[in-house]
C-alpha positions as a Markdown table, in Angstrom:
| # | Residue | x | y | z |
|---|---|---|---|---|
| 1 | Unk | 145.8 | 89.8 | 91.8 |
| 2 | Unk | 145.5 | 91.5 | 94.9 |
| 3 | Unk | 148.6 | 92.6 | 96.8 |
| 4 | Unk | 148.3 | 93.2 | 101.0 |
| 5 | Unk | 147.8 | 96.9 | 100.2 |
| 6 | Unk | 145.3 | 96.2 | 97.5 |
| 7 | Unk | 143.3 | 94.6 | 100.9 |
| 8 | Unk | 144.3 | 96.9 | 103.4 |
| 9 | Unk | 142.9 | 99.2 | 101.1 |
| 10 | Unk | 139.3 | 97.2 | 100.8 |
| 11 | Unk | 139.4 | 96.9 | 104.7 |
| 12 | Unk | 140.0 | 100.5 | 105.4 |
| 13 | Unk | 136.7 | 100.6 | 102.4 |
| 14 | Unk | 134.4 | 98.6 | 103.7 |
| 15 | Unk | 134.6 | 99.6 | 107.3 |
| 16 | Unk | 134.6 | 103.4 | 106.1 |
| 17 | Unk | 133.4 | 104.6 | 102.3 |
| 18 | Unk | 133.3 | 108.2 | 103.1 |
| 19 | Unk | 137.0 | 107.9 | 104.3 |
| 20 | Unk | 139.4 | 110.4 | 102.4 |
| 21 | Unk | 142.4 | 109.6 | 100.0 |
| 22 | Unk | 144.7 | 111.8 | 102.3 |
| 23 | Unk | 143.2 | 109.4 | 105.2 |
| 24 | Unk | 143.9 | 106.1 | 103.1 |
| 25 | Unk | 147.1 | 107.3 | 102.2 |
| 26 | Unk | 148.2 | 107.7 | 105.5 |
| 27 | Unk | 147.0 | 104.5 | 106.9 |
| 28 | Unk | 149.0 | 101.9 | 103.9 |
| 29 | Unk | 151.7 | 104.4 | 104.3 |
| 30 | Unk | 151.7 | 105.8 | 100.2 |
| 31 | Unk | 151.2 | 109.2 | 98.6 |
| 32 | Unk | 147.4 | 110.1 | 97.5 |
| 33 | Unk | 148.3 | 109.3 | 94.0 |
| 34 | Unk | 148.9 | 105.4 | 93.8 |
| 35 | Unk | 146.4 | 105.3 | 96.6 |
| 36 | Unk | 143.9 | 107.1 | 94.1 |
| 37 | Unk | 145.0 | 104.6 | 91.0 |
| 38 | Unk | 144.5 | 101.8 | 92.9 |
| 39 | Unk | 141.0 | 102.1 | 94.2 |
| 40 | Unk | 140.1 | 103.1 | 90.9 |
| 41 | Unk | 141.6 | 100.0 | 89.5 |
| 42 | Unk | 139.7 | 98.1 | 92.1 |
| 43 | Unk | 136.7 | 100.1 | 91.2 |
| 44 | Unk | 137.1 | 99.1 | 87.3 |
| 45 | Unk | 138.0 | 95.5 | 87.8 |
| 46 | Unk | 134.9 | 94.4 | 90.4 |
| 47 | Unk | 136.2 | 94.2 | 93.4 |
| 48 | Unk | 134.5 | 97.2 | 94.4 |
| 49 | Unk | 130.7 | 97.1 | 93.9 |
| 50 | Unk | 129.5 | 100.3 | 94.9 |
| 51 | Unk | 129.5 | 102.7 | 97.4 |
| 52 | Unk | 126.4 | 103.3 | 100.4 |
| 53 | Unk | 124.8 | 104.9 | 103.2 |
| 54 | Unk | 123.9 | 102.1 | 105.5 |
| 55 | Unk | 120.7 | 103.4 | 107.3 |
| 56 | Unk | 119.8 | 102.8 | 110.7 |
| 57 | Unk | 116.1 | 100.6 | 109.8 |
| 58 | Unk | 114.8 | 101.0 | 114.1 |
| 59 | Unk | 115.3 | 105.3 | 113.3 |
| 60 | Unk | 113.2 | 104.7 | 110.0 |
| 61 | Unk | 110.6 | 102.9 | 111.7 |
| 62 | Unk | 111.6 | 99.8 | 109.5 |
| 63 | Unk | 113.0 | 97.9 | 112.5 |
| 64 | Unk | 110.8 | 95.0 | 111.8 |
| 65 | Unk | 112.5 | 92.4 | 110.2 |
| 66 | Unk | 111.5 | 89.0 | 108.8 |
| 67 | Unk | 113.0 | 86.0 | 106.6 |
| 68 | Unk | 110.3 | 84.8 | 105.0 |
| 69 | Unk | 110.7 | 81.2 | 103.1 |
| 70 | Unk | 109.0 | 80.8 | 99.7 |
| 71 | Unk | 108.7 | 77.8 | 98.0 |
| 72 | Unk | 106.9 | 77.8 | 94.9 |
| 73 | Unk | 103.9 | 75.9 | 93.7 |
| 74 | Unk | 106.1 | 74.7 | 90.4 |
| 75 | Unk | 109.4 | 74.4 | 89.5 |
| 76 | Unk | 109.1 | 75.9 | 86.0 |
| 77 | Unk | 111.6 | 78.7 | 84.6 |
| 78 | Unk | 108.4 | 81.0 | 83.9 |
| 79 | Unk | 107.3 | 80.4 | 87.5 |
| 80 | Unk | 110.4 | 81.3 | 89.0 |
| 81 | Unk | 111.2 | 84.6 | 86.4 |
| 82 | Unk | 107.6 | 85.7 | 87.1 |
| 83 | Unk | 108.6 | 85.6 | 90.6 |
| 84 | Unk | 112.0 | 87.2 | 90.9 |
| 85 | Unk | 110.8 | 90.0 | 88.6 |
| 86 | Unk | 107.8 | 90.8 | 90.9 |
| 87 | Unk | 110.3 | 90.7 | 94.0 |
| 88 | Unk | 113.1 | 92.7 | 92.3 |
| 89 | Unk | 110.1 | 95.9 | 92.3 |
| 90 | Unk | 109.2 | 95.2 | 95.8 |
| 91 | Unk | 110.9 | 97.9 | 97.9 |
| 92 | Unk | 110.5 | 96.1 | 101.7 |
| 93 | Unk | 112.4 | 93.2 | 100.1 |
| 94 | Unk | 116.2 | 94.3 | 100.7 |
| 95 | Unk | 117.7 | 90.7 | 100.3 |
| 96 | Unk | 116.4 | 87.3 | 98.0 |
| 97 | Unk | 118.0 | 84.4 | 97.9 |
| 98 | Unk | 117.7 | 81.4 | 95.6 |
| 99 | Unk | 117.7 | 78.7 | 97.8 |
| 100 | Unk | 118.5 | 74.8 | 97.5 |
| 101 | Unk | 116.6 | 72.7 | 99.9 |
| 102 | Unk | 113.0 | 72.8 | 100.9 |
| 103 | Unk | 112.7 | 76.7 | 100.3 |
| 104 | Unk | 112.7 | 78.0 | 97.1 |
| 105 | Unk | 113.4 | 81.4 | 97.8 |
| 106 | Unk | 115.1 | 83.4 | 101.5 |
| 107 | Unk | 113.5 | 87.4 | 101.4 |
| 108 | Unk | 114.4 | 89.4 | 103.8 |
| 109 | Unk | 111.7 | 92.2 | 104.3 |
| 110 | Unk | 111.5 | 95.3 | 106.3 |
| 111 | Unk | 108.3 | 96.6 | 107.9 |
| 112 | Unk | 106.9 | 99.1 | 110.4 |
| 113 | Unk | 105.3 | 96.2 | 112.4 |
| 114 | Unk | 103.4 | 93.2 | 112.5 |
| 115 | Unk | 100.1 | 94.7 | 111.1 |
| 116 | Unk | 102.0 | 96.3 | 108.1 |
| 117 | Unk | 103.6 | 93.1 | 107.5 |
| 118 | Unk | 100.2 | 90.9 | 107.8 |
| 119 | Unk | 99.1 | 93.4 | 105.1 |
| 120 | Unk | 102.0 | 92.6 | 102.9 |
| 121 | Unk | 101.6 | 89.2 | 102.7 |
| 122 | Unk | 97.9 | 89.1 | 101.6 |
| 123 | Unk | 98.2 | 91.9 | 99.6 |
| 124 | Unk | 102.0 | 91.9 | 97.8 |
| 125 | Unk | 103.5 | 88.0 | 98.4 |
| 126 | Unk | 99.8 | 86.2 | 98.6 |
| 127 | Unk | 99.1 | 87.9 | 95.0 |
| 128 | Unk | 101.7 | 86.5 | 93.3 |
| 129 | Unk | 100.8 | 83.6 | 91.3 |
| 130 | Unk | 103.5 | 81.3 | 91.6 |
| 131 | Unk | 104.3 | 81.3 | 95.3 |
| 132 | Unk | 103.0 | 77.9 | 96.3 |
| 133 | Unk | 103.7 | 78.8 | 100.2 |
| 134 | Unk | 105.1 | 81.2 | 103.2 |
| 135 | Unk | 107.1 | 80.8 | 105.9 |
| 136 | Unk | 108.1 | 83.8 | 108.1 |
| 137 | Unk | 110.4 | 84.2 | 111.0 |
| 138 | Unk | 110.8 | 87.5 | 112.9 |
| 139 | Unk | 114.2 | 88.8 | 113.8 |
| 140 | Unk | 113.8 | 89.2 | 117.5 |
| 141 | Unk | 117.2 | 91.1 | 118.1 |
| 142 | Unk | 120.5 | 91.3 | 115.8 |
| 143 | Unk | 123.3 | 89.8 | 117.5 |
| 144 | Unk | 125.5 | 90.6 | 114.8 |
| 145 | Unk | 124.7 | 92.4 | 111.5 |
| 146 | Unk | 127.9 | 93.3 | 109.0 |
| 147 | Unk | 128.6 | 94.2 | 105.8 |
| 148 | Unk | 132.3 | 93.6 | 105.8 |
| 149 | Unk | 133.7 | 90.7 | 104.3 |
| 150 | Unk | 136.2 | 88.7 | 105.7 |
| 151 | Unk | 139.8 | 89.8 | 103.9 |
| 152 | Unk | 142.1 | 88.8 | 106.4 |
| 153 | Unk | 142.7 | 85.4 | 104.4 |
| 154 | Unk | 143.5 | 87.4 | 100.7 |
| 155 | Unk | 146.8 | 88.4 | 102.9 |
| 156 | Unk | 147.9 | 85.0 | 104.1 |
């Protein structure tokens, strides 16, 4: 069970995972050792997942983004595992979703432009055997884009 330092912790985390133990220490008002035990305790029980970099895609010339819908010709198992192992390989996917609905699948996929992404969709998603059809829609600007989950509930 997480206690409100347990989430202040995760907050401080999330918004920050280069922050120092003296740093976290300071701001839930502990000494660096408990603070230490307990974000290796939320480490070994899940709660942390793992620890990034998150780049900037427009500085990477990756700033092209699209949520493509997939649906797939057949709703078999092998269908579906031949697909999510294919996708799992392809780097410009960064997010799939299994979907309920009409869409089968939600990929989010990063790209230099339209032409590259033309090209990717003959040549990596149009190849793969058991996508029936596409969908895409472009991101024309982020609004909002986080990482950080909303904790402020755990402490109520």
């Amino acid at each position: 069970m997480l206690d409100d330092i347990d989430c202040r912790l995760l907050e401080l985390l999330q918004n920050n995972s280069n922050i120092s133990t003296k740093e976290l220490a300071r701001e839930v008002n502990l000494s660096q050792t408990p603070v230490y035990e307990r974000v290796r305790r939320l480490e070994r029980e899940g709660y942390i997942k793992q620890y990034v970099a998150l780049l900037n895609a427009e500085k990477l010339n990756l700033g092209f983004s699209v949520y493509c819908h997939v649906r797939l010709s057949r709703q078999t198992a092998k269908d579906a595992h031949e697909f999510i192992e294919i996708i799992k390989k392809v780097e410009e996917v960064t997010e799939c979703y299994s979907m309920s609905g009409s869409t089968d699948y939600l990929l989010k996929i990063h790209a230099p432009d339209m032409a590259y992404y033309r090209r990717f969709v003959l040549e990596v998603l149009g190849n793969i055997e058991a996508v029936g059809s596409m969908e895409s829609q472009f991101v024309m600007s982020e609004v909002k884009h986080t990482t950080c989950l909303p904790l402020s509930q755990l402490s109520e």
